[in-house]
N, C-alpha and C positions, 0 to 999 in steps of 0.2 A: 436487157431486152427480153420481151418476153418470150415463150416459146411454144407456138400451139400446135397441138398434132391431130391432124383429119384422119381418121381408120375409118375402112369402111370394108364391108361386104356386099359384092351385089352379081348378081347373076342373071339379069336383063339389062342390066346397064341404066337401069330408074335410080337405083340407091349411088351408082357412079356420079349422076348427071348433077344430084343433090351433094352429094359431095366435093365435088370441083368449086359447084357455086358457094355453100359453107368454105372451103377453103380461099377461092376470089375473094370474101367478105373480112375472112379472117385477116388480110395481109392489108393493115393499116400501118400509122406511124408507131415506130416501138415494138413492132410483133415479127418474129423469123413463123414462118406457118411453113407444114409439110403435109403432104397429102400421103395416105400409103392404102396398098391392100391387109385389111387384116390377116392375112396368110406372111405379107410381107411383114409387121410390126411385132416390135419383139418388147420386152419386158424393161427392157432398156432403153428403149425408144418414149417409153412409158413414162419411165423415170427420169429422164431428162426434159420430157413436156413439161409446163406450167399450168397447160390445160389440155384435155383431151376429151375429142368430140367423137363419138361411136357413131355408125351408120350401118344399119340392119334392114333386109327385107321382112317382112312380116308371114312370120311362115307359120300357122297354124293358133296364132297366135302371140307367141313369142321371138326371140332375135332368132336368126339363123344360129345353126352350130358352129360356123369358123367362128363366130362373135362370142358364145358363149365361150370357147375354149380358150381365149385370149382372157376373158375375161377368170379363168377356172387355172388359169395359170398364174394369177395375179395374184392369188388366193395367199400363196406362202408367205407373198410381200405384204402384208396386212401391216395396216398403217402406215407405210412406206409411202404412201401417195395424199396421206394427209394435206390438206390447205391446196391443192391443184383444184384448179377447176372442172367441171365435168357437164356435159350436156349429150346429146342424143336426138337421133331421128330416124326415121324409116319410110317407107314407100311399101304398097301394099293391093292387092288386088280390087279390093272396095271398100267402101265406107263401110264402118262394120266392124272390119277382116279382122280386128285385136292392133291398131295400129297404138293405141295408146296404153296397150298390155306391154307393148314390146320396147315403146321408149322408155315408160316406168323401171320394166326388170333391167335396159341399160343402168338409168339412174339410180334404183335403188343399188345396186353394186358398187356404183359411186359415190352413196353415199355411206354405206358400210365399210368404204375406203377413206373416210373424212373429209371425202370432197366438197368441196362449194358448188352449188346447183343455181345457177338462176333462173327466176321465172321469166317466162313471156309475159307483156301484158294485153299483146295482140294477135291477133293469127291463132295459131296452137299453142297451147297454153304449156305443152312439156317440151315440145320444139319441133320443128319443121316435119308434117306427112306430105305426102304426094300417093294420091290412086291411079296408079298406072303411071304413064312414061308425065312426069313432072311437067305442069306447064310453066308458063313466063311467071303467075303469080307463087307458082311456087318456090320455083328458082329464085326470085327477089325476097320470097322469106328466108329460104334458105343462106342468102350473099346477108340480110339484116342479122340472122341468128351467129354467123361468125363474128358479122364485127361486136355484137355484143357481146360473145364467148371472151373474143378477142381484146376488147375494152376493160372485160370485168379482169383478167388476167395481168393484163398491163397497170391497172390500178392495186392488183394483189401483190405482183413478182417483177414490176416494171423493171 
């Protein structure tokens, strides 16, 4: 069975709301999914995912720092996370703001990890934004981007 883990950071409760929904999306047939704060998620929690979906505000451009430091501790485990799945999203004050600076530097770290990235081929093309507090449509992309996280994993690590 597969095993997907939702990390997120968020500090208005935009990048929570996106999260919950990714993680509702995620729990199909075949998948255990856990939802955590990245403060809460440790290196091992890491390692026993199949697949791991990051969730950043968009601060200035890039992820927040609890994001970054999770990911900067991951560092040592290089290669350790080869063939896991890996996706990303954020929420952000406006179109503009570096929303798709911020899901890149998720994913490029996931893929400098060996991770599998899949594309969108709708909506946002690296995975779920929201500007400001997430509406319904985005929430529904974000519930589509788990079960796809969630599918490609299952078909990887089933």
């Amino acid at each position: 069975m597969a095993k997907i883990l939702v990390t997120y950071y968020s500090r208005s409760g935009n990048t929570r709301k996106m999260a919950e929904a990714i993680f509702a999306g995620a729990q199909i047939d075949g998948t255990v999914a856990e939802l955590k704060k990245t403060k809460d998620t440790t290196i091992d929690d890491m390692f026993a995912a199949d697949a791991i979906i990051m969730g950043s505000p968009t601060y200035f451009g890039v992820m927040a720092a609890e994001c970054k430091q999770l990911i900067d501790e991951s560092v040592k485990y290089f290669k350790k996370m080869k063939g896991k799945v890996g996706g990303a999203f954020t929420s952000s004050g406006m179109i503009g703001g570096g929303n798709e600076t911020t899901i890149m530097s998720i994913l490029e770290a996931w893929l400098i990890h060996g991770m599998v990235i899949p594309g969108v081929c709708t909506g946002n093309h690296y995975g779920p934004v929201a500007i400001g507090e997430p509406t319904e449509k985005d929430l529904e992309e974000c519930r589509e981007y788990g079960k796809l996280i969630a599918e490609l994993a299952k078909k990887l690590h089933g």
